[in-house]
N, CA, C and O atoms as a GROMACS GRO file, in nm:
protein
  552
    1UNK      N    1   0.113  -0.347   0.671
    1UNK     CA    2   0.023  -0.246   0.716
    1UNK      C    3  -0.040  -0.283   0.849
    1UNK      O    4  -0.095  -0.196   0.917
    2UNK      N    5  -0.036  -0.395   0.885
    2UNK     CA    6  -0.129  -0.473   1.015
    2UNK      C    7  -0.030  -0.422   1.124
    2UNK      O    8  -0.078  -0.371   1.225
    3UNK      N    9   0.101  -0.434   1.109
    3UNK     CA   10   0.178  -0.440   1.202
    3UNK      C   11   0.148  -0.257   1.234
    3UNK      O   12   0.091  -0.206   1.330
    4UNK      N   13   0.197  -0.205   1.139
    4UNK     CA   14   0.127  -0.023   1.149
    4UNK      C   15   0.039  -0.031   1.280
    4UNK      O   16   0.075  -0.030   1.398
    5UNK      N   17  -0.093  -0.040   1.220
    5UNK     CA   18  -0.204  -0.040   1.327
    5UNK      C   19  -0.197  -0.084   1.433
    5UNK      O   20  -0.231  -0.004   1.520
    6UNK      N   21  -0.155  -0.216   1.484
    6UNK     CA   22  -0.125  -0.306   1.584
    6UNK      C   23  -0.022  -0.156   1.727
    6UNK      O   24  -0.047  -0.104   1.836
    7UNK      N   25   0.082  -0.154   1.630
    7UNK     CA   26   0.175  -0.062   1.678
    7UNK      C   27   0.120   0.037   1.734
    7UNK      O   28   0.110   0.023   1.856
    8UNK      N   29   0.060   0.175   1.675
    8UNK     CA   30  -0.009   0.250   1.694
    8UNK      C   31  -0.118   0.233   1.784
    8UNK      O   32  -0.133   0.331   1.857
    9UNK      N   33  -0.229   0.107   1.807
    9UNK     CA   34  -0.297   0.118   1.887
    9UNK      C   35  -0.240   0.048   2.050
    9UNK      O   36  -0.312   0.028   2.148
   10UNK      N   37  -0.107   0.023   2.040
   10UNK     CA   38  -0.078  -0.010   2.151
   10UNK      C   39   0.036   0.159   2.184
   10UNK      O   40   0.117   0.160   2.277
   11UNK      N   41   0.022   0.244   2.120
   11UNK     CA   42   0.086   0.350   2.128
   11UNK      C   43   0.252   0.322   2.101
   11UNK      O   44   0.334   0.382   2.172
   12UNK      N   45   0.276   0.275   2.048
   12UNK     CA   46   0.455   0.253   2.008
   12UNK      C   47   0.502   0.294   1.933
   12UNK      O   48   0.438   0.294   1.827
   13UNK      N   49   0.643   0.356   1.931
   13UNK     CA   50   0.661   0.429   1.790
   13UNK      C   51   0.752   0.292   1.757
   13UNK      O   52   0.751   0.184   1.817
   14UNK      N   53   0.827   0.329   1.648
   14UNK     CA   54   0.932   0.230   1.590
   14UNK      C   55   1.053   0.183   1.610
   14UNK      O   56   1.120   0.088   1.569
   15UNK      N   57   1.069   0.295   1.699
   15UNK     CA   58   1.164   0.255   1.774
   15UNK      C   59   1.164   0.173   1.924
   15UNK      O   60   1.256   0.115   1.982
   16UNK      N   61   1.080   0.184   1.946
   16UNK     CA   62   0.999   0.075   2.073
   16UNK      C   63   0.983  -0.065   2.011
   16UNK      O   64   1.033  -0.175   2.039
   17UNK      N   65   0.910  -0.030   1.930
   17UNK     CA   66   0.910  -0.180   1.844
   17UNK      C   67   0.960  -0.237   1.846
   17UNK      O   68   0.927  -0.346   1.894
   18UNK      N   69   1.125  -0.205   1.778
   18UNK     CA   70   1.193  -0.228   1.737
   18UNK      C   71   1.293  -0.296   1.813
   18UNK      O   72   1.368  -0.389   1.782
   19UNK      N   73   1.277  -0.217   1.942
   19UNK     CA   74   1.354  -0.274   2.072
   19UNK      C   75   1.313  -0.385   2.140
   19UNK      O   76   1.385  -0.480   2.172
   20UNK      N   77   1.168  -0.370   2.168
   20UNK     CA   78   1.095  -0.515   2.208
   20UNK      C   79   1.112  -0.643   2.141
   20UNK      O   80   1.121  -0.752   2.200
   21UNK      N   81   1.117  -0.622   1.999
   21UNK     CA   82   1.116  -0.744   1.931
   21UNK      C   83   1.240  -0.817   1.894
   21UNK      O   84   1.246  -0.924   1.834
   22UNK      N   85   1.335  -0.746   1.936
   22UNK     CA   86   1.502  -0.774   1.871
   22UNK      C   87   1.503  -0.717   1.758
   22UNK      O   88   1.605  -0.767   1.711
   23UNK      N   89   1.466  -0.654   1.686
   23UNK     CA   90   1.414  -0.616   1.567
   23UNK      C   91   1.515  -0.497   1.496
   23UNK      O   92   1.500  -0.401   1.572
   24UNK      N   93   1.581  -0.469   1.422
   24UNK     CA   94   1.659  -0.354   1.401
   24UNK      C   95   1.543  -0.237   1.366
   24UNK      O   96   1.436  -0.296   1.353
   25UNK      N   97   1.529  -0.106   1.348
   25UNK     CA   98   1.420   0.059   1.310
   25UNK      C   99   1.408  -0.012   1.174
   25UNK      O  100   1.304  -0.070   1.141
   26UNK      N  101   1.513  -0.005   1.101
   26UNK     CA  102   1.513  -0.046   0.896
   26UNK      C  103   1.413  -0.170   0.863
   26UNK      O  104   1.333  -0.175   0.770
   27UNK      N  105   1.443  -0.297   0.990
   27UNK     CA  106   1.322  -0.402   0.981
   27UNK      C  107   1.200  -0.360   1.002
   27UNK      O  108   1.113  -0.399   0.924
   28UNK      N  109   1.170  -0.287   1.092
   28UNK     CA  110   1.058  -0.241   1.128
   28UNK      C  111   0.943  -0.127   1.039
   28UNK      O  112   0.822  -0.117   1.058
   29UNK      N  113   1.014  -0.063   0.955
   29UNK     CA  114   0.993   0.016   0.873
   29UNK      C  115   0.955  -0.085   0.734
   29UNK      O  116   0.844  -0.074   0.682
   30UNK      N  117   1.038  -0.165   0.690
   30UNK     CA  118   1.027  -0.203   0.562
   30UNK      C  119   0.880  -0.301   0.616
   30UNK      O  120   0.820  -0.337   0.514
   31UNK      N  121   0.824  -0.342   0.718
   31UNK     CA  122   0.744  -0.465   0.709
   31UNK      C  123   0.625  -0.363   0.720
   31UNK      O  124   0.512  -0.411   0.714
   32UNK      N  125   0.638  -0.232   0.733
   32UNK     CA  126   0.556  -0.148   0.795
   32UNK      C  127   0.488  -0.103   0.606
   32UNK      O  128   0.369  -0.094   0.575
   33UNK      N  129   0.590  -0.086   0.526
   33UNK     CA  130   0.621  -0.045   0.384
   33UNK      C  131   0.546  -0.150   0.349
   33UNK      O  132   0.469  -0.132   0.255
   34UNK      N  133   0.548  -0.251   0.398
   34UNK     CA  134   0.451  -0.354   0.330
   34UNK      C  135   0.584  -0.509   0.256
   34UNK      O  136   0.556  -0.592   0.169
   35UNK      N  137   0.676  -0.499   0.310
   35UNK     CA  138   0.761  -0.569   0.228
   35UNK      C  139   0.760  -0.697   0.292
   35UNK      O  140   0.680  -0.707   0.385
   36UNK      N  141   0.846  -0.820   0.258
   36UNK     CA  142   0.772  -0.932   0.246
   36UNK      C  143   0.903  -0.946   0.443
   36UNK      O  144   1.017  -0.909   0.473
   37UNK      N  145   0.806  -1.008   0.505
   37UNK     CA  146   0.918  -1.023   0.630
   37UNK      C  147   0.954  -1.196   0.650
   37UNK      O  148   0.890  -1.288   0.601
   38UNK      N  149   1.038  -1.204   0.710
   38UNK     CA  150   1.139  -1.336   0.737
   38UNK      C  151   1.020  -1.431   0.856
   38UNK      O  152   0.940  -1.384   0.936
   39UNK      N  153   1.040  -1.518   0.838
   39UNK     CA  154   0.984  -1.603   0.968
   39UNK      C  155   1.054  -1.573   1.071
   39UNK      O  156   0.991  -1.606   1.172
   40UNK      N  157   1.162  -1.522   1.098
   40UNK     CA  158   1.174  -1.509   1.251
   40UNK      C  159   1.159  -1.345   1.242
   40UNK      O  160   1.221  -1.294   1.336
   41UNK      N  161   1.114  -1.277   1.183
   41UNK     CA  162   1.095  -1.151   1.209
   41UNK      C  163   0.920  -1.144   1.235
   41UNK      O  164   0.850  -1.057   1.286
   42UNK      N  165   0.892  -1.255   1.187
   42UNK     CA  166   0.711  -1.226   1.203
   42UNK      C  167   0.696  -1.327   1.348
   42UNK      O  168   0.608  -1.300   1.430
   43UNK      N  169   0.782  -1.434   1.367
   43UNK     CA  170   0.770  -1.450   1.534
   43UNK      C  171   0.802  -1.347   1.639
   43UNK      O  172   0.731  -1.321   1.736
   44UNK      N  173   0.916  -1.292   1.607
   44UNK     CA  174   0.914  -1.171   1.701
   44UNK      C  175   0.810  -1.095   1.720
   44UNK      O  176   0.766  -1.100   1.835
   45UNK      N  177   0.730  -0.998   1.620
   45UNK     CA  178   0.646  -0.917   1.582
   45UNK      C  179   0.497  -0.999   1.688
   45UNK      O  180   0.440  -0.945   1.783
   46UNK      N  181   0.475  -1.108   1.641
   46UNK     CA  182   0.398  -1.176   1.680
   46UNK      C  183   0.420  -1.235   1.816
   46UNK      O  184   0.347  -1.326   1.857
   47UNK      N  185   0.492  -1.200   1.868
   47UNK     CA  186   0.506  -1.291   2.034
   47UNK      C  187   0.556  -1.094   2.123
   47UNK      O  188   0.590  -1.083   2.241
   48UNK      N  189   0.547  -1.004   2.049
   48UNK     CA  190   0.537  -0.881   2.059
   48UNK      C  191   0.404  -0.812   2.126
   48UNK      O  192   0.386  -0.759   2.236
   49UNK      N  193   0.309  -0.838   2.003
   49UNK     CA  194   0.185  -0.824   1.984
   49UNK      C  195   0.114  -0.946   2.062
   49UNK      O  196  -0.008  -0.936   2.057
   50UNK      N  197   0.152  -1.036   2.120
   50UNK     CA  198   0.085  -1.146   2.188
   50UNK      C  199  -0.033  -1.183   2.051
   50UNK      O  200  -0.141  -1.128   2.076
   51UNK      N  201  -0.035  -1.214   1.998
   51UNK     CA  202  -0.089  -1.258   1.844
   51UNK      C  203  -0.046  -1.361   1.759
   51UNK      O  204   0.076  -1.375   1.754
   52UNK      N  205  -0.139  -1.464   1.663
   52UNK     CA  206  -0.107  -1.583   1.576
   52UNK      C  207   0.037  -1.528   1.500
   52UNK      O  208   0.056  -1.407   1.508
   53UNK      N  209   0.129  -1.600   1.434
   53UNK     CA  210   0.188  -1.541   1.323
   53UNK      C  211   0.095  -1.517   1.196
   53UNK      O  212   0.112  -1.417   1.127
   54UNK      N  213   0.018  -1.590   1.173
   54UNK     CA  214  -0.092  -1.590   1.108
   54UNK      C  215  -0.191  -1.476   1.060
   54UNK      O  216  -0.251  -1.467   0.952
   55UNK      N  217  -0.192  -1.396   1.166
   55UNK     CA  218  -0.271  -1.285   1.176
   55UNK      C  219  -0.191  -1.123   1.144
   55UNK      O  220  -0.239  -1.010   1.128
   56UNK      N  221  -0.021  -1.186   1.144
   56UNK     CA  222   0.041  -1.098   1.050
   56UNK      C  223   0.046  -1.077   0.930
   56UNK      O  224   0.062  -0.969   0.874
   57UNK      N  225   0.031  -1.189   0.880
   57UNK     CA  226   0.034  -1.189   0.723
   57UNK      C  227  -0.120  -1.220   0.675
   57UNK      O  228  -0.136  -1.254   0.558
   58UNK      N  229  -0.188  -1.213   0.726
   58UNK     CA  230  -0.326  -1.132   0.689
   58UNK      C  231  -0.317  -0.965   0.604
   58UNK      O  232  -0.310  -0.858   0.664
   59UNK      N  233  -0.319  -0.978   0.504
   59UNK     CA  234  -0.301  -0.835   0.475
   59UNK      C  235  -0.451  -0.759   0.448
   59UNK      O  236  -0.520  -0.792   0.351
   60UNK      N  237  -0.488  -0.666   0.532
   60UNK     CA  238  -0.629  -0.567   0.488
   60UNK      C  239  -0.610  -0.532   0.324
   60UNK      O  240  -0.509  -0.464   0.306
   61UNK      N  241  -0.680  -0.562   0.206
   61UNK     CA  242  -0.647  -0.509   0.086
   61UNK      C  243  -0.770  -0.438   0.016
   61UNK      O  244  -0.770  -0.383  -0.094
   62UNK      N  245  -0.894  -0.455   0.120
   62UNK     CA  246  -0.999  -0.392   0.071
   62UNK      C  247  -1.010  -0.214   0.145
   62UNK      O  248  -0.983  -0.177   0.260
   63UNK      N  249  -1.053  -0.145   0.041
   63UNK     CA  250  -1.095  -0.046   0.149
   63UNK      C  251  -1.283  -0.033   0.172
   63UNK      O  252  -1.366  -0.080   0.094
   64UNK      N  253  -1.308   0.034   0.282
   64UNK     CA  254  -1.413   0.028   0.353
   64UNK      C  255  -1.490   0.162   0.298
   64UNK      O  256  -1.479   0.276   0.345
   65UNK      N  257  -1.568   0.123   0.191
   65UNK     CA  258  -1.620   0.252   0.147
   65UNK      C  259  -1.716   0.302   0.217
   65UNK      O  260  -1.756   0.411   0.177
   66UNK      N  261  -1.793   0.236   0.358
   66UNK     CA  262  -1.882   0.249   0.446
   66UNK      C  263  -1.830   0.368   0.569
   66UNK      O  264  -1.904   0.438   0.638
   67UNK      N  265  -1.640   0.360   0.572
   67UNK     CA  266  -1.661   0.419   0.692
   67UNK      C  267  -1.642   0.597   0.735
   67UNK      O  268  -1.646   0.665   0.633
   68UNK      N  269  -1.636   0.625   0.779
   68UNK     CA  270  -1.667   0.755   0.834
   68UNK      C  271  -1.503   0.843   0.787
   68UNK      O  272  -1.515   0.955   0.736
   69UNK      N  273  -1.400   0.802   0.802
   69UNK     CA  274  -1.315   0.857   0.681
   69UNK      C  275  -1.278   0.851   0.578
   69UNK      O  276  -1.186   0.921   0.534
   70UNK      N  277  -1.354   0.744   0.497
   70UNK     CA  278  -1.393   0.756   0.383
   70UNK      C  279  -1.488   0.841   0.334
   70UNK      O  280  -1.481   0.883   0.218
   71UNK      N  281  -1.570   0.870   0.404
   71UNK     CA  282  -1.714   0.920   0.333
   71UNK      C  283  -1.651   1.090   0.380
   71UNK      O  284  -1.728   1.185   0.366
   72UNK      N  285  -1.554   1.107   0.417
   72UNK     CA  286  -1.492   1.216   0.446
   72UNK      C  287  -1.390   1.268   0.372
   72UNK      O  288  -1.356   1.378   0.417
   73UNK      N  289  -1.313   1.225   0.257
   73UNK     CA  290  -1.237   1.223   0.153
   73UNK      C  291  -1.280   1.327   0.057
   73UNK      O  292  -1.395   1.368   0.076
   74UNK      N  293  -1.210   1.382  -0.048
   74UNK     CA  294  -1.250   1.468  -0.165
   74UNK      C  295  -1.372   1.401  -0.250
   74UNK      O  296  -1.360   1.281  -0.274
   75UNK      N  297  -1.491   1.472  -0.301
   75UNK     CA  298  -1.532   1.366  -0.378
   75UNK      C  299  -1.418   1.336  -0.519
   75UNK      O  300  -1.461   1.268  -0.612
   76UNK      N  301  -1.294   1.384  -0.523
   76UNK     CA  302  -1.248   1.387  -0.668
   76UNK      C  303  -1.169   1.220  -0.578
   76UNK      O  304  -1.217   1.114  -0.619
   77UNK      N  305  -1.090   1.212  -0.499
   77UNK     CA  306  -1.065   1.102  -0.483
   77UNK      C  307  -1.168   0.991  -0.458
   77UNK      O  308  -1.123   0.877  -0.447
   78UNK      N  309  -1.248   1.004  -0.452
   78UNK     CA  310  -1.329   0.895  -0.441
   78UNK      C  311  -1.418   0.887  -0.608
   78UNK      O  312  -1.477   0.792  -0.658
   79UNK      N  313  -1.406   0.967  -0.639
   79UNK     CA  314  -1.466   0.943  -0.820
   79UNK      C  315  -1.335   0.814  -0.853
   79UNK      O  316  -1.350   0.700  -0.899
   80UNK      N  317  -1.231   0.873  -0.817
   80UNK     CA  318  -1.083   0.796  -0.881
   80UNK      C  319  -1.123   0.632  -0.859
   80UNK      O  320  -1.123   0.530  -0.929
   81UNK      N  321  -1.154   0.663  -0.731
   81UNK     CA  322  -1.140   0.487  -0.676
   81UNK      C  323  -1.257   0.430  -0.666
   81UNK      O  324  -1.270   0.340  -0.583
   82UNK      N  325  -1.378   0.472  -0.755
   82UNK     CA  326  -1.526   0.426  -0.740
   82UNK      C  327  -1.533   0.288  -0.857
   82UNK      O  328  -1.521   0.306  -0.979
   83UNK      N  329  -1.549   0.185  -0.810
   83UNK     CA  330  -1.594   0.076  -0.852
   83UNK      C  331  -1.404  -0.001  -0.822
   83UNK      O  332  -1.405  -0.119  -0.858
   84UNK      N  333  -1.323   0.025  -0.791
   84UNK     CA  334  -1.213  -0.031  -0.710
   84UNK      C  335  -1.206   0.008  -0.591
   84UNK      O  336  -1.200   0.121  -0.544
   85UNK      N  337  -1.206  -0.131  -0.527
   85UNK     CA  338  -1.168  -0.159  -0.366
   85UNK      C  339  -1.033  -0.232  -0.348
   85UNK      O  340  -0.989  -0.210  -0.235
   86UNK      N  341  -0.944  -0.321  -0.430
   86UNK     CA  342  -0.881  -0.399  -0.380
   86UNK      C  343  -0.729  -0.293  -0.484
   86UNK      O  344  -0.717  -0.251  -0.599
   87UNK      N  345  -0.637  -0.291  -0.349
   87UNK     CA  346  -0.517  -0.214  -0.390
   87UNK      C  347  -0.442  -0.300  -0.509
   87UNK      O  348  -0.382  -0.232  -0.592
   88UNK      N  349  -0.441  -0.464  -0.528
   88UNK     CA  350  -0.392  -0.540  -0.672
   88UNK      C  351  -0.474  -0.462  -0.802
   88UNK      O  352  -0.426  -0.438  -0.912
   89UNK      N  353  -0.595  -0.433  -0.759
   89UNK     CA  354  -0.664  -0.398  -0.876
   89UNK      C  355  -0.620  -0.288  -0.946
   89UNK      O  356  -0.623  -0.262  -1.067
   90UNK      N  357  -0.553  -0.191  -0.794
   90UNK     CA  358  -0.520  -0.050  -0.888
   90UNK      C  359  -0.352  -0.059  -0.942
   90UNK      O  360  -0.310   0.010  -1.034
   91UNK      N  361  -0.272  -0.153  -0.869
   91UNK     CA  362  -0.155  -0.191  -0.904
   91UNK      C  363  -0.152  -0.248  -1.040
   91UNK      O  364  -0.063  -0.211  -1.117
   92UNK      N  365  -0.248  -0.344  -1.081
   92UNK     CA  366  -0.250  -0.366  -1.207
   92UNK      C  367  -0.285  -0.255  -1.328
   92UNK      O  368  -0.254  -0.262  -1.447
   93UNK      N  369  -0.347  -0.169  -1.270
   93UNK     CA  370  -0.448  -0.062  -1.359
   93UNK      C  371  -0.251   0.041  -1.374
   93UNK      O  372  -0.231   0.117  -1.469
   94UNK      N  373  -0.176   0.024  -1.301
   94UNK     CA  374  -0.063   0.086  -1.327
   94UNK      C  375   0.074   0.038  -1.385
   94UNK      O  376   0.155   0.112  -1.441
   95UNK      N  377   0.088  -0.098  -1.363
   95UNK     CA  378   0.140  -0.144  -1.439
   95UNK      C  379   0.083  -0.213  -1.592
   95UNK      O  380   0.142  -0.311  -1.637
   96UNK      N  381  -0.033  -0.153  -1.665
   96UNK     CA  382  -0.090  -0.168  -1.729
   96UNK      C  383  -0.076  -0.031  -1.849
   96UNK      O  384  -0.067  -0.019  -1.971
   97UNK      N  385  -0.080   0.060  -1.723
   97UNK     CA  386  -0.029   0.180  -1.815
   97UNK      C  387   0.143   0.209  -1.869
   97UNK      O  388   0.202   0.250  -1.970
   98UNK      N  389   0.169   0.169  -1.765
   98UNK     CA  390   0.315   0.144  -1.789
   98UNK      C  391   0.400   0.051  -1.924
   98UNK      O  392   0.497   0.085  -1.992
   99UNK      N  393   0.344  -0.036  -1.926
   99UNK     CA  394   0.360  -0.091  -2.039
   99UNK      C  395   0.277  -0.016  -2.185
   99UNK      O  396   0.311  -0.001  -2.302
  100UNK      N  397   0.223   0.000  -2.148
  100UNK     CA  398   0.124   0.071  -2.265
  100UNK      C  399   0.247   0.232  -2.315
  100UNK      O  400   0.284   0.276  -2.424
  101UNK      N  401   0.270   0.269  -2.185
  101UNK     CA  402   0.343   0.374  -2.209
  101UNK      C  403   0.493   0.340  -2.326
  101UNK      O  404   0.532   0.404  -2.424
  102UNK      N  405   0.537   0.231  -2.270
  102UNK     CA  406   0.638   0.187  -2.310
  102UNK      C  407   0.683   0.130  -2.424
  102UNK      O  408   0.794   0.151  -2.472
  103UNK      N  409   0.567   0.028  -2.490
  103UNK     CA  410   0.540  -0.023  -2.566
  103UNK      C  411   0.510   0.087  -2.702
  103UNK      O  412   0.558   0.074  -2.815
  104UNK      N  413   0.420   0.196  -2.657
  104UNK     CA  414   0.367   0.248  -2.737
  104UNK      C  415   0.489   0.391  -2.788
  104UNK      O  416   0.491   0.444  -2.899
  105UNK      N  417   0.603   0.432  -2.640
  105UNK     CA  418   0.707   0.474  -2.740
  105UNK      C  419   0.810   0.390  -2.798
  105UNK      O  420   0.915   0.441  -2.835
  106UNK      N  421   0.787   0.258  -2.809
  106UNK     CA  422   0.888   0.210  -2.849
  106UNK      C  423   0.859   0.149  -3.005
  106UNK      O  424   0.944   0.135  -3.093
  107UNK      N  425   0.752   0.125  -3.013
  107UNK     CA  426   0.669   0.082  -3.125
  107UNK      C  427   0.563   0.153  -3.200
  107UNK      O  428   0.494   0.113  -3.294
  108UNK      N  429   0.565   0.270  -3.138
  108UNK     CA  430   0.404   0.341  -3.215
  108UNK      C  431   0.445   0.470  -3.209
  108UNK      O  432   0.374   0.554  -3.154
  109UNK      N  433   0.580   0.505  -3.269
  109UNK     CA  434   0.653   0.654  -3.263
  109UNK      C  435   0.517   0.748  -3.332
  109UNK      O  436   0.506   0.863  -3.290
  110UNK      N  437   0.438   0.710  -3.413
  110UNK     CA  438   0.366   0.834  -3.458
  110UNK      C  439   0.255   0.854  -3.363
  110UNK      O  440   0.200   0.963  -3.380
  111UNK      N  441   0.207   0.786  -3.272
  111UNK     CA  442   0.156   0.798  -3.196
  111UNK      C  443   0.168   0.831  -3.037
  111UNK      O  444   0.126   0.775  -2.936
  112UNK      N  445   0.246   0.951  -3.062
  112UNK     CA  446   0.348   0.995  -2.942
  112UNK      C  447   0.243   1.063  -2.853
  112UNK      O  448   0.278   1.066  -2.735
  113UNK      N  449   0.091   1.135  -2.884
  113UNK     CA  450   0.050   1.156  -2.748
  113UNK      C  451   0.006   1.010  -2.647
  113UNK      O  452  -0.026   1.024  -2.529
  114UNK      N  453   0.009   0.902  -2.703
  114UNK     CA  454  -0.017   0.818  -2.581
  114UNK      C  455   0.100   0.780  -2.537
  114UNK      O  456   0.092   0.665  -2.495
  115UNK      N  457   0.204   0.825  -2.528
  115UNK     CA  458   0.326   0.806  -2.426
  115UNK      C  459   0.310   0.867  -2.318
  115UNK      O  460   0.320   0.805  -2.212
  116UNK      N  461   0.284   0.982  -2.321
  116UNK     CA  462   0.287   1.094  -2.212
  116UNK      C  463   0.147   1.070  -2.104
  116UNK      O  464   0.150   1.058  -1.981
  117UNK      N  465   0.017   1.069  -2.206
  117UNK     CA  466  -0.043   1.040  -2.126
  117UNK      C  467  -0.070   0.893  -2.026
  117UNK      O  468  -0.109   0.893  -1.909
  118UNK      N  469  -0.033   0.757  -2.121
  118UNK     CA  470  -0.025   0.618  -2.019
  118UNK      C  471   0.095   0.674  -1.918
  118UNK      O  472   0.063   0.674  -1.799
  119UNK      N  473   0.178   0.704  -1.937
  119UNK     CA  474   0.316   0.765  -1.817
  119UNK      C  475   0.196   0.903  -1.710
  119UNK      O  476   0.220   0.912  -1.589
  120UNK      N  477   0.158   0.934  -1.731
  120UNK     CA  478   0.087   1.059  -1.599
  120UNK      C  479  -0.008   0.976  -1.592
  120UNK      O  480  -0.041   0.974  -1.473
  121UNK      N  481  -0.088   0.886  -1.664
  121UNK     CA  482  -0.191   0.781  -1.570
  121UNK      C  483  -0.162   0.711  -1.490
  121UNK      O  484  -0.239   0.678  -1.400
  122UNK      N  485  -0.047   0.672  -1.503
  122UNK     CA  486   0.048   0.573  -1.404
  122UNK      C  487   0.074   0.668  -1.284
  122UNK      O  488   0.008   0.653  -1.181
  123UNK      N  489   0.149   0.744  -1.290
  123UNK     CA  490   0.175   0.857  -1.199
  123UNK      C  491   0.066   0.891  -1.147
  123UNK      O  492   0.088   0.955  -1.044
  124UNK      N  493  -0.022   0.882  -1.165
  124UNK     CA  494  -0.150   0.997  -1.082
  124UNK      C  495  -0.191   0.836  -1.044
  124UNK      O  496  -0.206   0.846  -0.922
  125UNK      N  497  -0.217   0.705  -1.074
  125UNK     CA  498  -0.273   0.578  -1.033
  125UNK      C  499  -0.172   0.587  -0.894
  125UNK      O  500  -0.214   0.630  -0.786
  126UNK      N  501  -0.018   0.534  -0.918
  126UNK     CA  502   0.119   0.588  -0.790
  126UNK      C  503   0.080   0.603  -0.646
  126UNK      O  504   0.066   0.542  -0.540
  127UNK      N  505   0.065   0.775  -0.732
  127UNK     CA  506  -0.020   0.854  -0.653
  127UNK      C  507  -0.117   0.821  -0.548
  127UNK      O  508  -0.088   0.821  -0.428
  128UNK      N  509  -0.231   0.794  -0.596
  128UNK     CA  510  -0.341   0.776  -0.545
  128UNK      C  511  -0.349   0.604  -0.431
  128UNK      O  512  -0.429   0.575  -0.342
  129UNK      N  513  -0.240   0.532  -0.481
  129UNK     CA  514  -0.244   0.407  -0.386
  129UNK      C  515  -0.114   0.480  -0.308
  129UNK      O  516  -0.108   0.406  -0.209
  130UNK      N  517  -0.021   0.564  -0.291
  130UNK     CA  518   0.027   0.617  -0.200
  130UNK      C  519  -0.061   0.690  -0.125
  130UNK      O  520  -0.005   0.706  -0.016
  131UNK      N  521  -0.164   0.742  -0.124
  131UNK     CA  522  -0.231   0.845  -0.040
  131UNK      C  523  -0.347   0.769  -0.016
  131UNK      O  524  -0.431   0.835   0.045
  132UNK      N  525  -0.377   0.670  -0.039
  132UNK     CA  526  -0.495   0.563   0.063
  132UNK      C  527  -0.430   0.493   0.134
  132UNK      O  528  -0.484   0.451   0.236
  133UNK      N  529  -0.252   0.445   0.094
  133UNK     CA  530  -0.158   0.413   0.158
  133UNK      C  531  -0.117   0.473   0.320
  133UNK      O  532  -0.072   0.418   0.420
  134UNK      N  533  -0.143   0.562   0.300
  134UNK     CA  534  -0.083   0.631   0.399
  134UNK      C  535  -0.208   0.720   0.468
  134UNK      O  536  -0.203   0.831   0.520
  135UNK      N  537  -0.329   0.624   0.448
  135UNK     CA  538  -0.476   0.658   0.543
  135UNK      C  539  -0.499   0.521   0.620
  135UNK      O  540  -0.557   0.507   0.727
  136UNK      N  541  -0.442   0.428   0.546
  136UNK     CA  542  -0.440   0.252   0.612
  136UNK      C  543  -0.597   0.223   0.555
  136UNK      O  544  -0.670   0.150   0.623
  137UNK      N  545  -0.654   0.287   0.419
  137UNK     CA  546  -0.778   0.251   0.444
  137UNK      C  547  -0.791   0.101   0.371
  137UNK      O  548  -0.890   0.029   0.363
  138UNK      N  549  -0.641   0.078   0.315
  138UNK     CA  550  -0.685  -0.076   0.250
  138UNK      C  551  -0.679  -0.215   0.361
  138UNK      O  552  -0.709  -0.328   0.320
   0.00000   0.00000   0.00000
């Protein structure tokens, strides 16, 4: 996500990036996705950005409930994410349902409405770290 911002505030799309750094668009995208990058892909990135390697793999994971597009959000999304700040927290809160979902049709057949609903808690949890995802507010 750092590299995102970095990019953007030097105005670059991904394909610029991509060119500066030796970098193939697909590399540039997946580190952007958040996926885990190579040491010589985070020297490039980083001798790109004139920046530590260090300061790439810094990952932002809190969000900033102080700032001005936050406090600008639905209040229904922000009920969702009130008393969680850190994106592991809500990743766990989904792979939590997930198992629950799973477990519970695989072992607790008479108890078939909590299949459906741990499976759409998960989905709407998904959800909701895709669309703070894609505000950069973590």
């Amino acid at each position: 996500m750092i590299v995102k911002k970095l990019r953007e505030k030097n105005n670059w799309s991904q394909e610029q990036l991509a060119l500066m750094a030796g970098l193939s668009l697909r590399t540039i995208q997946r580190v952007e996705a958040g996926n885990k990058a190579s040491l010589e892909t985070l020297k490039s990135l980083a001798s790109v950005f004139e920046i530590e390697i260090s300061k790439l793999t810094e990952e932002i994971i809190v969000i900033d409930k102080e700032s001005k597009e936050w406090k600008s959000e639905p209040w229904i999304i922000r009920l969702f994410l009130a008393g969680v700040k850190k994106r592991s927290h809500f990743l766990a809160i989904e792979y939590f349902l997930l198992i629950v979902g799973v477990v519970s049709w695989l072992f607790f057949k008479p108890l078939a409405t909590t299949v459906p609903i741990a499976f759409l808690g998960a989905y709407i949890n998904s959800k909701l770290i895709s669309y703070i995802d894609e505000r950069s507010y973590w």
